[in-house]
mmCIF file as Biopython writes it, N, C-alpha, C and O atoms, coordinates in Angstrom:
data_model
#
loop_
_atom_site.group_PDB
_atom_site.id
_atom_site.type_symbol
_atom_site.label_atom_id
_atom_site.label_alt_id
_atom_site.label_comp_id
_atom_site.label_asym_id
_atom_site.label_entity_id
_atom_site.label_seq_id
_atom_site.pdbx_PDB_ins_code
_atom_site.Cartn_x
_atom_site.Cartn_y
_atom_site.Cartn_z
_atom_site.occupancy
_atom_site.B_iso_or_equiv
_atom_site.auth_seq_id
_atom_site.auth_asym_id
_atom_site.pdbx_PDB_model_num
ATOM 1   N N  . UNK A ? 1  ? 0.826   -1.202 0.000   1.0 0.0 1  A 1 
ATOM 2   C CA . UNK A ? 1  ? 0.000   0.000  0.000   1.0 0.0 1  A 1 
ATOM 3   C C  . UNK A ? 1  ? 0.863   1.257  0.000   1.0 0.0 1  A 1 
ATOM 4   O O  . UNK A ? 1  ? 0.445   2.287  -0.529  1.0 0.0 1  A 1 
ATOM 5   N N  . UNK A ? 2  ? 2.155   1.188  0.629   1.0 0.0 2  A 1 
ATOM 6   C CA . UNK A ? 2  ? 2.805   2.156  0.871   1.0 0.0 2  A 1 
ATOM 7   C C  . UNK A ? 2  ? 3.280   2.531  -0.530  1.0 0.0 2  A 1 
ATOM 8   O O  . UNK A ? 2  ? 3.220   3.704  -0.898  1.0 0.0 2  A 1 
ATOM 9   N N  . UNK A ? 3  ? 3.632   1.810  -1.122  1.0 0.0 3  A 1 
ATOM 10  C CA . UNK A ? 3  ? 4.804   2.057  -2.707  1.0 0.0 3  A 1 
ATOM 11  C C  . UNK A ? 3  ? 2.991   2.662  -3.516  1.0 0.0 3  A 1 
ATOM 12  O O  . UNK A ? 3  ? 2.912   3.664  -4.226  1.0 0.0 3  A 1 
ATOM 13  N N  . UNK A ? 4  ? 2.018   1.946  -3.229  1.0 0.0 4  A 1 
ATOM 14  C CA . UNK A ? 4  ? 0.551   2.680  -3.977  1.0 0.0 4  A 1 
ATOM 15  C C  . UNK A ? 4  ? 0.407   4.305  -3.485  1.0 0.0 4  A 1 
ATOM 16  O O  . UNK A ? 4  ? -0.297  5.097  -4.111  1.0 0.0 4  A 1 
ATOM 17  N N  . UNK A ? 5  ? 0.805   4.500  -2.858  1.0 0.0 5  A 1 
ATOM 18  C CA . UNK A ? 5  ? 0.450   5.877  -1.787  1.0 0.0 5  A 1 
ATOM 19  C C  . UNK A ? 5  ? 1.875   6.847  -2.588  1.0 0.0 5  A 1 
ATOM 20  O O  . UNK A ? 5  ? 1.775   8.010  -2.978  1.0 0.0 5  A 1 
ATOM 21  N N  . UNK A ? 6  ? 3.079   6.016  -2.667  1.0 0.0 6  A 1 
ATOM 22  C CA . UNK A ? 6  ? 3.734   6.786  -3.114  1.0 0.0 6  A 1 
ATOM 23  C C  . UNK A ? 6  ? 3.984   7.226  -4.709  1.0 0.0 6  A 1 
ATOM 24  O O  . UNK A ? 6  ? 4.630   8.191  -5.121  1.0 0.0 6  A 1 
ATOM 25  N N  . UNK A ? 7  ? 3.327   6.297  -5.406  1.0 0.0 7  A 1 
ATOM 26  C CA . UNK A ? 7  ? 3.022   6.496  -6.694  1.0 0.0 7  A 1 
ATOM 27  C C  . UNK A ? 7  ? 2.221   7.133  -6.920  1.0 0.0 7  A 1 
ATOM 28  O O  . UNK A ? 7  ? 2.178   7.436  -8.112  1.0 0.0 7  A 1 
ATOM 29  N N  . UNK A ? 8  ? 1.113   7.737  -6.031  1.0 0.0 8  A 1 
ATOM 30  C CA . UNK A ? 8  ? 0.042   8.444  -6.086  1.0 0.0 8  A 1 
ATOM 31  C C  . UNK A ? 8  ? 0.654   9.942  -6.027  1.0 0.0 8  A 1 
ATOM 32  O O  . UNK A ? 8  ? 0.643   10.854 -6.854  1.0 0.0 8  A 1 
ATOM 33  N N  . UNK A ? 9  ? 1.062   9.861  -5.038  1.0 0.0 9  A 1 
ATOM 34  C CA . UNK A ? 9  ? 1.993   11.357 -4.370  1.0 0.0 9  A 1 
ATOM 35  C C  . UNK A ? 9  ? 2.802   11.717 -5.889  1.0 0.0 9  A 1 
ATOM 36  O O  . UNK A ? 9  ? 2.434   12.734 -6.475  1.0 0.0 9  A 1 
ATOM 37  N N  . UNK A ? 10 ? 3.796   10.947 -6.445  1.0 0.0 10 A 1 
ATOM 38  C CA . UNK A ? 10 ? 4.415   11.075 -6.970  1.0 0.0 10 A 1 
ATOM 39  C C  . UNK A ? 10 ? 3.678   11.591 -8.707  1.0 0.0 10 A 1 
ATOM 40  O O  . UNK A ? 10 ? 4.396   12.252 -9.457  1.0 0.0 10 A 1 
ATOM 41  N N  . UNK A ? 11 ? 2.676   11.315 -9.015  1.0 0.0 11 A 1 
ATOM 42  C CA . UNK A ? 11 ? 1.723   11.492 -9.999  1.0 0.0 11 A 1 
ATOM 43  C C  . UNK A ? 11 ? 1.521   13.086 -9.636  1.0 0.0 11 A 1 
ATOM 44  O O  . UNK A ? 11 ? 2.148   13.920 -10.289 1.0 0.0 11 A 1 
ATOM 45  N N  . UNK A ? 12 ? 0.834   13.398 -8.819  1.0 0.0 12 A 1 
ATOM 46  C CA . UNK A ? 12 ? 0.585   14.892 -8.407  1.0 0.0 12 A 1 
ATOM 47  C C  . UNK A ? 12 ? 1.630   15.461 -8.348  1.0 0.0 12 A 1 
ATOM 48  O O  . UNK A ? 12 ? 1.479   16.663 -8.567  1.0 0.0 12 A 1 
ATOM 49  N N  . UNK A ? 13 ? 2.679   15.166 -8.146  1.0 0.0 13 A 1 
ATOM 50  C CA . UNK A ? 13 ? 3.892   16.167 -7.866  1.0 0.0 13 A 1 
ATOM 51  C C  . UNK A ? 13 ? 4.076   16.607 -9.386  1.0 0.0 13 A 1 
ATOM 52  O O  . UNK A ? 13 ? 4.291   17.770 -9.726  1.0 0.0 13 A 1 
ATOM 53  N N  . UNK A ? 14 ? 3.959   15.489 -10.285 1.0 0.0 14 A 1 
ATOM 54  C CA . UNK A ? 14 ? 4.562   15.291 -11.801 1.0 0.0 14 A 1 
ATOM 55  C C  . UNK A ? 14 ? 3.104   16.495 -12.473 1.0 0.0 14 A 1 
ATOM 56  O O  . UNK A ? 14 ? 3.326   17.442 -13.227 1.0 0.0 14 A 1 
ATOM 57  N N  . UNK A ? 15 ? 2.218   16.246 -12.137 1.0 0.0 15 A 1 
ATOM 58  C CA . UNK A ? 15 ? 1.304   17.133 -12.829 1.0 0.0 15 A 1 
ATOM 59  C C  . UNK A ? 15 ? 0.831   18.297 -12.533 1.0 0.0 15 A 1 
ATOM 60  O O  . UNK A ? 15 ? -0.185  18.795 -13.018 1.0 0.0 15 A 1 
ATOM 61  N N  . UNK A ? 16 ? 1.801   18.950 -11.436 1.0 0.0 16 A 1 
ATOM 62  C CA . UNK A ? 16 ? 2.068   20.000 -11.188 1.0 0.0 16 A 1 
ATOM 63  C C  . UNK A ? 16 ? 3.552   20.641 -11.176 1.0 0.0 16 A 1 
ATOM 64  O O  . UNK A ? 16 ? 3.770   21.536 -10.360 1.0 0.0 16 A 1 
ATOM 65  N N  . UNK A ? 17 ? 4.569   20.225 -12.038 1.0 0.0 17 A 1 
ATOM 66  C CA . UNK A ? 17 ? 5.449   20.385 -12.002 1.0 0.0 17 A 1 
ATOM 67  C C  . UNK A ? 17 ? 6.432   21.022 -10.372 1.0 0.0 17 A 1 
ATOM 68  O O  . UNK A ? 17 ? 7.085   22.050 -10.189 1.0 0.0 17 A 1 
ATOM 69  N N  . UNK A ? 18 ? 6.179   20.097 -9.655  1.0 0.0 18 A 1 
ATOM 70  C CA . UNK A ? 18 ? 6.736   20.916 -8.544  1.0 0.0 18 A 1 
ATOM 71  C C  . UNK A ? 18 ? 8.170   20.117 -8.621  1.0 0.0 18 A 1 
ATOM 72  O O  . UNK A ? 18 ? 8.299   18.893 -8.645  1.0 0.0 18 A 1 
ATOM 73  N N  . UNK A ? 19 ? 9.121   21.010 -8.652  1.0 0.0 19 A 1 
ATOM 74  C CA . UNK A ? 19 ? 10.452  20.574 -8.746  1.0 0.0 19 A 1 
ATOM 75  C C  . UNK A ? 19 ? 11.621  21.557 -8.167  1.0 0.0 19 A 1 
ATOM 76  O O  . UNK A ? 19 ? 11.935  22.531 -8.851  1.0 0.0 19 A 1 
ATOM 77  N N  . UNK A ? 20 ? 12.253  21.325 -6.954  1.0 0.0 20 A 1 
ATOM 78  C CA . UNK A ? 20 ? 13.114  22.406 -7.004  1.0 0.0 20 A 1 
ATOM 79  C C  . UNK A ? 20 ? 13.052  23.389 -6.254  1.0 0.0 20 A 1 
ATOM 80  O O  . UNK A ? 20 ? 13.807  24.332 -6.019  1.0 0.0 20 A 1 
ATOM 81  N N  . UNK A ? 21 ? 11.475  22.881 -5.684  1.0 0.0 21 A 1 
ATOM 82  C CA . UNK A ? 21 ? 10.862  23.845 -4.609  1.0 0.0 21 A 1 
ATOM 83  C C  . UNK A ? 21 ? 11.167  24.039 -2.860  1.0 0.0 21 A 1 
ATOM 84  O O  . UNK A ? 21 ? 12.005  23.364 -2.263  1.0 0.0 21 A 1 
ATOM 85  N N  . UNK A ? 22 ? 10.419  24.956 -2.297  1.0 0.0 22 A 1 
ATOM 86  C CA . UNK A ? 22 ? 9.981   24.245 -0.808  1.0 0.0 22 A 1 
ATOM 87  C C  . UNK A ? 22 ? 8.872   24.255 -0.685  1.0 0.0 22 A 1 
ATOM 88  O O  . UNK A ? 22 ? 8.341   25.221 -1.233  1.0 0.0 22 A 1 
ATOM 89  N N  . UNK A ? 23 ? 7.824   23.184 0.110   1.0 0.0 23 A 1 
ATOM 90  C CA . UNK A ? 23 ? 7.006   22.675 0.377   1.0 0.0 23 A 1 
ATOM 91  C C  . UNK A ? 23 ? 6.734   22.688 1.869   1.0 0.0 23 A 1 
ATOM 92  O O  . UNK A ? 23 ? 7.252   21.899 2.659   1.0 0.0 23 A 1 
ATOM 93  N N  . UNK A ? 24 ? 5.945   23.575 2.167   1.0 0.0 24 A 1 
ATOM 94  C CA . UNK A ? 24 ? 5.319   23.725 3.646   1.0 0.0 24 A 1 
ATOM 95  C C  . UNK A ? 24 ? 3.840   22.593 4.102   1.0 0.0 24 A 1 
ATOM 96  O O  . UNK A ? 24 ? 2.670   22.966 4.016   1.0 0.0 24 A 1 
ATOM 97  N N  . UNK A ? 25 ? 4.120   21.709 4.401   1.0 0.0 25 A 1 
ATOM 98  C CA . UNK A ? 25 ? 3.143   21.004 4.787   1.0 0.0 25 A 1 
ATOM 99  C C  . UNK A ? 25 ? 2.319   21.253 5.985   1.0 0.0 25 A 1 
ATOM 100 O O  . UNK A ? 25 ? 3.052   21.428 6.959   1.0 0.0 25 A 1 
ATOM 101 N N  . UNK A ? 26 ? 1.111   21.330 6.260   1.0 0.0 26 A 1 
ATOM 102 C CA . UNK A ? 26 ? 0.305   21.845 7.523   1.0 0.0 26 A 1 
ATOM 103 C C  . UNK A ? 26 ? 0.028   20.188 8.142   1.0 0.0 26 A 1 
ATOM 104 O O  . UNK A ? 26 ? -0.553  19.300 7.518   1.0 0.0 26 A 1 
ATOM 105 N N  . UNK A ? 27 ? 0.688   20.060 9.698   1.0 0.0 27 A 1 
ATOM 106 C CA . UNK A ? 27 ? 0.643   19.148 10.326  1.0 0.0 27 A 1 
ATOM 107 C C  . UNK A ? 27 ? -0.089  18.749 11.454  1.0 0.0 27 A 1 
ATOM 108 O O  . UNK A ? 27 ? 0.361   18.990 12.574  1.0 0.0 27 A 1 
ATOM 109 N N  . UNK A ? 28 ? -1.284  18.102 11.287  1.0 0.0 28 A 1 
ATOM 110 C CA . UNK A ? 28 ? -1.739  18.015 12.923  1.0 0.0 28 A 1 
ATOM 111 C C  . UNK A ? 28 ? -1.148  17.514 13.806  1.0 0.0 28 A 1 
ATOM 112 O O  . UNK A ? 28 ? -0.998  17.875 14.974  1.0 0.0 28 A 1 
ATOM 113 N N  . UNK A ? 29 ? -0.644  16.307 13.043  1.0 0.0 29 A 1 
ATOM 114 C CA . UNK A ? 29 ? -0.096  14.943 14.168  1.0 0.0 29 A 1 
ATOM 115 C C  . UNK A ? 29 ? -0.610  13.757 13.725  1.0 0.0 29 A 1 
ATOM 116 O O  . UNK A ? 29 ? 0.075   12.763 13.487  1.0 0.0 29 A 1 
ATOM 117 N N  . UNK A ? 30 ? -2.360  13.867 13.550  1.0 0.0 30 A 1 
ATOM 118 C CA . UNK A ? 30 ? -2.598  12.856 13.147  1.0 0.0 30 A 1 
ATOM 119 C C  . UNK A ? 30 ? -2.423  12.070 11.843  1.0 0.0 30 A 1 
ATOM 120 O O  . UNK A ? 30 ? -2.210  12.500 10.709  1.0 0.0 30 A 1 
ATOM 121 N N  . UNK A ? 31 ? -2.598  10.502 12.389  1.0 0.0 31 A 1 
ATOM 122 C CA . UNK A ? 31 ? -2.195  9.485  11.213  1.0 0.0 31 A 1 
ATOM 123 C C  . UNK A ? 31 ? -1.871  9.926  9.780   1.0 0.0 31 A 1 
ATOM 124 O O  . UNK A ? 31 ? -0.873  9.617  9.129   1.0 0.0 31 A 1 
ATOM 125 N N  . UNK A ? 32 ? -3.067  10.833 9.346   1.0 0.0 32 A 1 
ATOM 126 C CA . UNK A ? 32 ? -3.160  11.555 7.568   1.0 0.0 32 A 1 
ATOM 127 C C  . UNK A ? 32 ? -2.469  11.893 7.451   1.0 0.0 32 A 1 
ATOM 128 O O  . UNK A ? 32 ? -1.710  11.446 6.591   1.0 0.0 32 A 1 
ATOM 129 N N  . UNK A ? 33 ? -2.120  13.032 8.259   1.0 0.0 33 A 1 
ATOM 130 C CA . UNK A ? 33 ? -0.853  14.326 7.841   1.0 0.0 33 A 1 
ATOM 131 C C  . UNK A ? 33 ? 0.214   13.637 7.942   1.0 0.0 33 A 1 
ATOM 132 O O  . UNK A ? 33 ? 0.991   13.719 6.991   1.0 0.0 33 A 1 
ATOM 133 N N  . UNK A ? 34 ? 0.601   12.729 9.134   1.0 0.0 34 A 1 
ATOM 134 C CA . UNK A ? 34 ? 2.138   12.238 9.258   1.0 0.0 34 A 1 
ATOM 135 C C  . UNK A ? 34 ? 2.610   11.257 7.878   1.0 0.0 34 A 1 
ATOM 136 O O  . UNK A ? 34 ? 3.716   11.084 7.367   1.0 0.0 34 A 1 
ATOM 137 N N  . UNK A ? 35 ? 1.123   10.661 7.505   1.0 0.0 35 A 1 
ATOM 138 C CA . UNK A ? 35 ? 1.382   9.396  5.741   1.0 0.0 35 A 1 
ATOM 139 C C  . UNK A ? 35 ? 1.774   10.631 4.962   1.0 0.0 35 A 1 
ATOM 140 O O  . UNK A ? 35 ? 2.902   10.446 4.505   1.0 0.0 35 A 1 
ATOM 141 N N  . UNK A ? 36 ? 1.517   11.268 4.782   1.0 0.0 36 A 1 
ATOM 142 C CA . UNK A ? 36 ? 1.843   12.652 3.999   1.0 0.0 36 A 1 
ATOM 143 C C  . UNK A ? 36 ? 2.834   13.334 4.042   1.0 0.0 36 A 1 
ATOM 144 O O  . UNK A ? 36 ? 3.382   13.781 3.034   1.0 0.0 36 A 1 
ATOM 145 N N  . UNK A ? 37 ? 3.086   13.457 4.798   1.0 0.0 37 A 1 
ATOM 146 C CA . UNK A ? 37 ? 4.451   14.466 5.559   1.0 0.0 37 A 1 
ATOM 147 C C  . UNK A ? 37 ? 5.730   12.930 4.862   1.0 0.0 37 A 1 
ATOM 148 O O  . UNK A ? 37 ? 6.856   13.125 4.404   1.0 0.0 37 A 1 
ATOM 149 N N  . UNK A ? 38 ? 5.023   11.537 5.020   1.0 0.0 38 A 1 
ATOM 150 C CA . UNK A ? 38 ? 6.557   10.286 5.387   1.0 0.0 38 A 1 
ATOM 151 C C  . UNK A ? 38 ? 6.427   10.347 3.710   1.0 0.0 38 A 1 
ATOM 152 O O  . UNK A ? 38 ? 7.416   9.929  3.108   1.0 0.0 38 A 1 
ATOM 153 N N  . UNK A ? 39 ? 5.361   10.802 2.948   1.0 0.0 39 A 1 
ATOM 154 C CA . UNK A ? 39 ? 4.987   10.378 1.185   1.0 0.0 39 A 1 
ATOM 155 C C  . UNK A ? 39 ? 5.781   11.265 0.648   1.0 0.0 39 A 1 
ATOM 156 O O  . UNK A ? 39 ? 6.461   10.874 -0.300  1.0 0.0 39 A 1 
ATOM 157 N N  . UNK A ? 40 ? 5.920   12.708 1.101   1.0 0.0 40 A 1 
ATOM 158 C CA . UNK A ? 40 ? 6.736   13.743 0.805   1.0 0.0 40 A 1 
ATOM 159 C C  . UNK A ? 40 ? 7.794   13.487 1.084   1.0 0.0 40 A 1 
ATOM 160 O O  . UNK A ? 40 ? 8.499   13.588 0.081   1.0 0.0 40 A 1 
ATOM 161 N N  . UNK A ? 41 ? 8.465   13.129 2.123   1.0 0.0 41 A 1 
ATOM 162 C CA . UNK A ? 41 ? 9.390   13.399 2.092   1.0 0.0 41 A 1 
ATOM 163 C C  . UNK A ? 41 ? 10.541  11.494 1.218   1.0 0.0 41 A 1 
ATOM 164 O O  . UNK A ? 41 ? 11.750  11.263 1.216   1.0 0.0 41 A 1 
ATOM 165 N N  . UNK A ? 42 ? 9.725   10.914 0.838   1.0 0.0 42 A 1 
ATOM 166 C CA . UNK A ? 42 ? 10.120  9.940  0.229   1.0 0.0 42 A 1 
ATOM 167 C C  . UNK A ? 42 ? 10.321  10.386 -1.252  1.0 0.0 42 A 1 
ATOM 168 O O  . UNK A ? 42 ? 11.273  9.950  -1.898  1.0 0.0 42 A 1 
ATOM 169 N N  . UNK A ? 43 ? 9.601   11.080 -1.676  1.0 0.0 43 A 1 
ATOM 170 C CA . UNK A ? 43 ? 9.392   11.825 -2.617  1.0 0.0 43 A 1 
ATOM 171 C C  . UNK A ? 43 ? 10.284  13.286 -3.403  1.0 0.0 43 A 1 
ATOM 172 O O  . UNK A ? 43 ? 9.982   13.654 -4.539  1.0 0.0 43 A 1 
ATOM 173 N N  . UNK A ? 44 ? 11.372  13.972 -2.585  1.0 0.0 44 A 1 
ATOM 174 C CA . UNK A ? 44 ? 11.591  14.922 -2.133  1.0 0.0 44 A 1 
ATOM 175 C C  . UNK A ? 44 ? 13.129  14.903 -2.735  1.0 0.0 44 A 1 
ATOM 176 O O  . UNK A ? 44 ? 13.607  15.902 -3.273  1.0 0.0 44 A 1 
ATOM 177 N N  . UNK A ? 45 ? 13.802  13.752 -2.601  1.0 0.0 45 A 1 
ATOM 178 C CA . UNK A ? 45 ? 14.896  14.247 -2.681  1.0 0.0 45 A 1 
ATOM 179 C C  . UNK A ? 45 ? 15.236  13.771 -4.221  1.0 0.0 45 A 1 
ATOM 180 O O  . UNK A ? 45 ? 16.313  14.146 -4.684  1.0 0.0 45 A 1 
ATOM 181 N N  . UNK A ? 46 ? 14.263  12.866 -5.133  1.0 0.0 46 A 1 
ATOM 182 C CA . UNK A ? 46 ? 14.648  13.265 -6.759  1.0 0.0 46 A 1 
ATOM 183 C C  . UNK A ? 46 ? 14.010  14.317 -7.436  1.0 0.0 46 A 1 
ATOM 184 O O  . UNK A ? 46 ? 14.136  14.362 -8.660  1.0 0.0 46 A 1 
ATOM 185 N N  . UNK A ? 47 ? 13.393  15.114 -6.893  1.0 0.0 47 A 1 
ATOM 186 C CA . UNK A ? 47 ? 12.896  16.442 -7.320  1.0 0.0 47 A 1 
ATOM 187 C C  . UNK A ? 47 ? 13.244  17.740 -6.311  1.0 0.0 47 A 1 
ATOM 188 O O  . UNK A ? 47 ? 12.532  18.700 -6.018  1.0 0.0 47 A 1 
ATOM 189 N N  . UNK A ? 48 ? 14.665  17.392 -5.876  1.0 0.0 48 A 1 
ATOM 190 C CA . UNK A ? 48 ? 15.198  18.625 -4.850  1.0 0.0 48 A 1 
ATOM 191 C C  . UNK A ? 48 ? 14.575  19.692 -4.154  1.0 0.0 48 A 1 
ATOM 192 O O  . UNK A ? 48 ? 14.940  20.868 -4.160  1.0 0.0 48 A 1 
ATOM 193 N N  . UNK A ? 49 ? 13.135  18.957 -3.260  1.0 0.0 49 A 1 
ATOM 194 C CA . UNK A ? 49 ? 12.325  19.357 -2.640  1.0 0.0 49 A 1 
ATOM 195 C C  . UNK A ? 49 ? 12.669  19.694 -1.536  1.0 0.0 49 A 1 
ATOM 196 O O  . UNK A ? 49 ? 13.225  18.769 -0.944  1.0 0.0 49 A 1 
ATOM 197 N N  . UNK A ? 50 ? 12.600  20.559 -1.001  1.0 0.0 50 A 1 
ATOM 198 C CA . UNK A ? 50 ? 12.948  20.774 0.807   1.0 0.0 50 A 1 
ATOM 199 C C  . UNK A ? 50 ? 11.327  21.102 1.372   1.0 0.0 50 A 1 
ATOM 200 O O  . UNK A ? 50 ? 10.536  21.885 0.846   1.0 0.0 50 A 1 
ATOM 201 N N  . UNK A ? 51 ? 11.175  20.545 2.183   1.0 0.0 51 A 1 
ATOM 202 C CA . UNK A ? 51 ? 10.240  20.094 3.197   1.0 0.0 51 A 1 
ATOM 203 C C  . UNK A ? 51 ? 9.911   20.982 4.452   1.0 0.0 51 A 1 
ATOM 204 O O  . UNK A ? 51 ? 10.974  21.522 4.757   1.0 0.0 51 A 1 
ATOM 205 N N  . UNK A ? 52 ? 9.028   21.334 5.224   1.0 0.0 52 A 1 
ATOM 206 C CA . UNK A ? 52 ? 8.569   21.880 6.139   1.0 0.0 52 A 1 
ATOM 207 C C  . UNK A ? 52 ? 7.471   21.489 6.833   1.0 0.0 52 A 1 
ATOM 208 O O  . UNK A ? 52 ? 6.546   21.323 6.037   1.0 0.0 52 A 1 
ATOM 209 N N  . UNK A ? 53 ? 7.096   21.230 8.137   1.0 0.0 53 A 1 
ATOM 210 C CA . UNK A ? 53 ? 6.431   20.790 8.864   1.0 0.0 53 A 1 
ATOM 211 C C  . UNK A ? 53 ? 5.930   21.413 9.173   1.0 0.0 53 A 1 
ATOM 212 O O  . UNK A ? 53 ? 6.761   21.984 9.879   1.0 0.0 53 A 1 
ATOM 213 N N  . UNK A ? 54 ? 4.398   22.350 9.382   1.0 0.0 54 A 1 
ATOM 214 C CA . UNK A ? 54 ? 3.776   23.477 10.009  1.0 0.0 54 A 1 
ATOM 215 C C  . UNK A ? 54 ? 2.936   22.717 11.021  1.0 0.0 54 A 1 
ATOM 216 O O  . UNK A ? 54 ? 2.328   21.805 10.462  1.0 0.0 54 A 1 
ATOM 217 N N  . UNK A ? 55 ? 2.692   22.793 12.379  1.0 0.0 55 A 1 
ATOM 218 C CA . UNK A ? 55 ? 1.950   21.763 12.817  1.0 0.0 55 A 1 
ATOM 219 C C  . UNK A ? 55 ? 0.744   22.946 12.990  1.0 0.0 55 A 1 
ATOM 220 O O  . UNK A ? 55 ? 1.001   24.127 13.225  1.0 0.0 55 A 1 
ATOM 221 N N  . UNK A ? 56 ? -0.260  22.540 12.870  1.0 0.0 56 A 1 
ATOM 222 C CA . UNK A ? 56 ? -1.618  23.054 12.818  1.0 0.0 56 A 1 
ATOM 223 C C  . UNK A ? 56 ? -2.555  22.262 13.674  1.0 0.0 56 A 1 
ATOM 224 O O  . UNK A ? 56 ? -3.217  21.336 13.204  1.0 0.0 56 A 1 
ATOM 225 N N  . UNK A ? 57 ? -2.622  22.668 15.090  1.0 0.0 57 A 1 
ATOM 226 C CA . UNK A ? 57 ? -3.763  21.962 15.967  1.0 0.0 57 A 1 
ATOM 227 C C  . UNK A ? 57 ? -5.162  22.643 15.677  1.0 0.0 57 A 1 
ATOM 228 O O  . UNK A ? 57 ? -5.516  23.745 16.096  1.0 0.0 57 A 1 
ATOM 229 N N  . UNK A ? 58 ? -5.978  21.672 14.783  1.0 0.0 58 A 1 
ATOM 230 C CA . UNK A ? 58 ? -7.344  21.947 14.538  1.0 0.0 58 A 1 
ATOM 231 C C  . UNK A ? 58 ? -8.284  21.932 16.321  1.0 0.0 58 A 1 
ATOM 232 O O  . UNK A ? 58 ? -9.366  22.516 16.393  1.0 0.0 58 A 1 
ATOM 233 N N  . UNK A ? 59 ? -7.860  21.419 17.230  1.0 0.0 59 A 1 
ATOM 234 C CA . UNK A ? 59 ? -8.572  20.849 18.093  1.0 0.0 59 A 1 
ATOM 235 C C  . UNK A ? 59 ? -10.138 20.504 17.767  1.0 0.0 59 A 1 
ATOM 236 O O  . UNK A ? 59 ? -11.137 21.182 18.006  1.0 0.0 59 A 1 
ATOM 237 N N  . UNK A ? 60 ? -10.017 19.209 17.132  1.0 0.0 60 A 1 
ATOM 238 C CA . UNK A ? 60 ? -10.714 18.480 16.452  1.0 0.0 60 A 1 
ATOM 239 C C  . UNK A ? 60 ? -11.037 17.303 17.070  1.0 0.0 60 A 1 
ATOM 240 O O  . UNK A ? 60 ? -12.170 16.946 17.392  1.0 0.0 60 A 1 
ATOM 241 N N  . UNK A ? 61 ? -10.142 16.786 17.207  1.0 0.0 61 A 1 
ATOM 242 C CA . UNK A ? 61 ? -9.765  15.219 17.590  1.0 0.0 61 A 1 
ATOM 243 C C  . UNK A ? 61 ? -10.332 15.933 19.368  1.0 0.0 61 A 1 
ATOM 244 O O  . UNK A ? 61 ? -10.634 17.023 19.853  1.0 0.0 61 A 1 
ATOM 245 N N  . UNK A ? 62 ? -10.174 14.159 19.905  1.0 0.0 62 A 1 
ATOM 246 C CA . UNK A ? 62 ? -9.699  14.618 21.672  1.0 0.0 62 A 1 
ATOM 247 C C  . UNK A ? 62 ? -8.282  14.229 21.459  1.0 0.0 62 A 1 
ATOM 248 O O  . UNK A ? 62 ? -7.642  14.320 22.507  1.0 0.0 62 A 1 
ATOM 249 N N  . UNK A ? 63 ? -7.580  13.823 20.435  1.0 0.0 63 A 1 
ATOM 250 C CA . UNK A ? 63 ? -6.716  13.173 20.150  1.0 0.0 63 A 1 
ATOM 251 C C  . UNK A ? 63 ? -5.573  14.463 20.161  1.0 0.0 63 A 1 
ATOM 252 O O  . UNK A ? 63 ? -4.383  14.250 20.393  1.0 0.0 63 A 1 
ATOM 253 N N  . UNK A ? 64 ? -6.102  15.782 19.884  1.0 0.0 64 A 1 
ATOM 254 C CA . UNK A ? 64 ? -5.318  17.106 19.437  1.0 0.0 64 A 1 
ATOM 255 C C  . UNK A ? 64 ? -4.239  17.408 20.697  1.0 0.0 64 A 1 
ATOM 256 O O  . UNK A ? 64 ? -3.262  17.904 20.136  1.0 0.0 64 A 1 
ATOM 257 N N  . UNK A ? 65 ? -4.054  17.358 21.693  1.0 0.0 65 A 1 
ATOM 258 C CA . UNK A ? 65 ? -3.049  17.962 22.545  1.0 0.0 65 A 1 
ATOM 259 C C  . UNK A ? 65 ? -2.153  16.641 22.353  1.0 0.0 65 A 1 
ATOM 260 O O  . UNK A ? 65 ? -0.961  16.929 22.246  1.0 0.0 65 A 1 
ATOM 261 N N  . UNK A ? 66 ? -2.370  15.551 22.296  1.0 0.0 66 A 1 
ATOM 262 C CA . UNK A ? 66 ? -1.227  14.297 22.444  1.0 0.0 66 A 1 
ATOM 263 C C  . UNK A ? 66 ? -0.345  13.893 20.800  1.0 0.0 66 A 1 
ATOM 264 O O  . UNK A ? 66 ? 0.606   13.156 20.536  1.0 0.0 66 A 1 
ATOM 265 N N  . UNK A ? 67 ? -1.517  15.087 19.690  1.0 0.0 67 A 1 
ATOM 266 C CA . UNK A ? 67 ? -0.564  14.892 18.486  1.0 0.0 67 A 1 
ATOM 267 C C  . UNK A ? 67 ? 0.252   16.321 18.621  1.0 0.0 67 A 1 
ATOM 268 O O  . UNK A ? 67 ? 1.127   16.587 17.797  1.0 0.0 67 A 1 
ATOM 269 N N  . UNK A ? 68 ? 0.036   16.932 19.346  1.0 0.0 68 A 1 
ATOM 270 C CA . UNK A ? 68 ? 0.538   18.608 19.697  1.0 0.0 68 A 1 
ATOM 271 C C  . UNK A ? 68 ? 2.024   17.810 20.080  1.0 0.0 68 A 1 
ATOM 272 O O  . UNK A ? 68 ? 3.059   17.977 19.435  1.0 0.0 68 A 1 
ATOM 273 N N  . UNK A ? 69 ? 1.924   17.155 20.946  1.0 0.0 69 A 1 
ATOM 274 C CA . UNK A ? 69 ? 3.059   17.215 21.959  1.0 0.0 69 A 1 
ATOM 275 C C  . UNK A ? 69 ? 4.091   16.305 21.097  1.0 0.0 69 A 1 
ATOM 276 O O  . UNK A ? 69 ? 5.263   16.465 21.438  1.0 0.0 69 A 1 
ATOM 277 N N  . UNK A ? 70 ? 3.871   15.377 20.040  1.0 0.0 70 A 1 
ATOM 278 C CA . UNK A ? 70 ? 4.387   14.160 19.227  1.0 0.0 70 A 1 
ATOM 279 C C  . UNK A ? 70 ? 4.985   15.344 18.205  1.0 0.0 70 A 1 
ATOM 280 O O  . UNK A ? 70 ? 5.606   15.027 17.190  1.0 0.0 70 A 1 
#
């Protein structure tokens, strides 16, 4: 599933020409954002991407202060 997730990622990157860039990702913590954040950055270094982590507590979850602190 993982190499499916990253072929996916990797499709969008390609049809938006992002190459070369930096990439600010908005992070809660939870599960989604972190597959995302691990897809990017798998992704990242044959298109000389530099990466950024913004963590963004929606306080959404009850889950939000324990992905705060992760």
């Amino acid at each position: 599933m993982n190499e499916e997730l990253a072929a996916i990622v990797d499709r969008a990157l390609d049809a938006h020409a992002v190459s070369g860039v930096h990439v600010a990702i908005a992070l809660s913590g939870g599960m989604d954002s972190v597959v995302l954040l691990d897809l990017l950055h798998q992704c990242a270094a044959p298109r000389r991407l530099s990466l950024s982590a913004i963590h963004v507590n929606h306080q959404i979850s009850p889950h939000a202060a324990k992905w705060e602190a992760f």
